[in-house]
N, C-alpha and C positions, 0 to 999 in steps of 0.2 A: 451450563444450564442445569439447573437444580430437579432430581426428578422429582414431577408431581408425586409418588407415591408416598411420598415421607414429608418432613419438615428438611427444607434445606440441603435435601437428595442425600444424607450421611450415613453411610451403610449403620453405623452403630446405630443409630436410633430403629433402623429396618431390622434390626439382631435382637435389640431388646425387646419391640412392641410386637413382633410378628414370630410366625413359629419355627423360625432356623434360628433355635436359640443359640447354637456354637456356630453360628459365622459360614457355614461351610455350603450351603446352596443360593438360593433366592435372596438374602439380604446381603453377601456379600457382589454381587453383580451386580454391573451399572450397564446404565444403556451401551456404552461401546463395547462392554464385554460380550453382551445378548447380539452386536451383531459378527462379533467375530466367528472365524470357523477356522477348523484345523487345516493345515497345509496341507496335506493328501486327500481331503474331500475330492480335489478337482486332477487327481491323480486318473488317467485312465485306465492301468492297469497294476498288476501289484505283482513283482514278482521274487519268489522265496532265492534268499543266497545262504550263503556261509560267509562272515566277517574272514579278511584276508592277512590280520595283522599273529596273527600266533595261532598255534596249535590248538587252543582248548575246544575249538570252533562253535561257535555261538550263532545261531542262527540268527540273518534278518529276513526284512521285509524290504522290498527296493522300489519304490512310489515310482510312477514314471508317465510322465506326461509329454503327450506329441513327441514322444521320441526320445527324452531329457528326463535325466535320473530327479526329482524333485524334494524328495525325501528320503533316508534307510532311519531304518527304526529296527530293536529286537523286534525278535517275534515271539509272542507270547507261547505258542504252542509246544516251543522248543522241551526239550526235557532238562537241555544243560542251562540252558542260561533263562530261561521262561521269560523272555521277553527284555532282558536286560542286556546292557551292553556298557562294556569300561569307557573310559575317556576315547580310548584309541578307535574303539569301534564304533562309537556315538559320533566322532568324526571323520569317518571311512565314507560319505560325502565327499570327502573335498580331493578324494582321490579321483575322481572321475569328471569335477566339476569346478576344480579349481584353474583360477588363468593360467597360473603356473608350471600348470603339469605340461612336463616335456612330451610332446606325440611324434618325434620326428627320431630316426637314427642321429646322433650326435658320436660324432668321433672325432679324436685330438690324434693329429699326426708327431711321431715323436719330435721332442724339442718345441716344435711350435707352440704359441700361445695362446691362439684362439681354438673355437670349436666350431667343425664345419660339419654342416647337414649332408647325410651321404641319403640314396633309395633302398630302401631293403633287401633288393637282389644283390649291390655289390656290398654291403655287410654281411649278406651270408655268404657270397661268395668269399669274403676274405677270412672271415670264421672258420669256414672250411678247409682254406687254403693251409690255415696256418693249424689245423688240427691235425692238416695230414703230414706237413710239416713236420711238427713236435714227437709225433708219434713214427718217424720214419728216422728222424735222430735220435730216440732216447730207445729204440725198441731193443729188445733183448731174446735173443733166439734160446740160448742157448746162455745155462751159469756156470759161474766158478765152481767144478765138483773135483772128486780125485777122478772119473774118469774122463770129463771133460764134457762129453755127450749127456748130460739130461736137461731136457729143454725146458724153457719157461715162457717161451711164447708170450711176453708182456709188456708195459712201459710205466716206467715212473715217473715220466713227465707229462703226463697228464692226472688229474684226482680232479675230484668233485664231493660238494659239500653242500646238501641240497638243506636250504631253509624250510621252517616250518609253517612257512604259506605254501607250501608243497604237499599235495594228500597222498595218498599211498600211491594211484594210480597212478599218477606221474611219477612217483620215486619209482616204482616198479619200472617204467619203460626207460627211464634214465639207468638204473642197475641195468638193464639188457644193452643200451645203447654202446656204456664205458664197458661193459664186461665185455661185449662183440668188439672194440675199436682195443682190449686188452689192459687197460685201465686196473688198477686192481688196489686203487685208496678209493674208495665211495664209501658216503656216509650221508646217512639224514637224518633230520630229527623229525618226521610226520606222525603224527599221532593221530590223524580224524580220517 
């Protein structure tokens, strides 16, 4: 349907005869654009994150309606990223909201082929198991010296390599965790 306001509803002739000479408000909108509205209008609450894909940490905005993430957007106030976000993080959506995302413990039994859903409690009970495991075979009381006695109280079969979706705060209580269990390769790359 043609809008009344022009000839034949054509933004260009609404560009030329009217006074959005360069296109960029009133003459380039048409009726279906005047009733569109942004996704997050109907958001009911708005809450600030941190993008979770690297280090540089870019603030968002996380839309969230009855309950459901609806929207992440930068955020403009940010000082590092002023409301912008790369590919990665302008799709950090779909990590909360895609069909696909695994939400179950998933463990493969050696050799086997498939992957079976275990509950929480016995993955951390088996985590655990096999932490104390590892660390009760590879421990080391005592090294190779000339007098034989100086102790080193430590294990090489355990290390840890914390990624950069990791912020200090966590690397911190992880350094305490492997340094108390005697761990002594820790390393992170956290920068925010």
């Amino acid at each position: 349907m043609a809008d009344p306001r022009t000839f034949l509803g054509w933004p260009l002739l609404r560009q030329v005869t009217g006074a959005d000479r360069l296109g960029r408000g009133h003459a380039a909108r048409s009726e279906r654009s005047d009733r569109l509205t942004p996704r997050t209008a109907s958001a009911d609450r708005v809450v600030d994150s941190v993008c979770p894909f690297c280090a540089v940490g870019c603030a968002q905005k996380v839309f969230v309606k009855d309950g459901e993430v609806i929207q992440i957007e930068g955020n403009p106030a940010s000082p590092i990223s002023r409301g912008r976000l790369c590919p990665k993080g302008s799709a950090s959506k779909q990590l909360v909201t895609s069909p696909t995302r695994v939400t179950k413990v998933r463990y493969r039994r050696p050799y086997a082929t498939d992957w079976e859903d275990l509950d929480r409690d016995t993955a951390i009970d088996m985590i655990a198991d096999r932490v104390v495991e590892t660390r009760r075979k590879y421990w080391e009381w005592e090294a190779d010296g000339p007098d034989g006695r100086r102790r080193t109280r430590r294990t090489l079969g355990i290390a840890s390599l914390g990624g950069a979706t990791l912020d200090n705060e966590e690397n911190y209580l992880m350094k305490k965790l492997y340094t108390a269990m005697g761990a002594i390769q820790i390393e992170n790359q956290a920068r925010i």
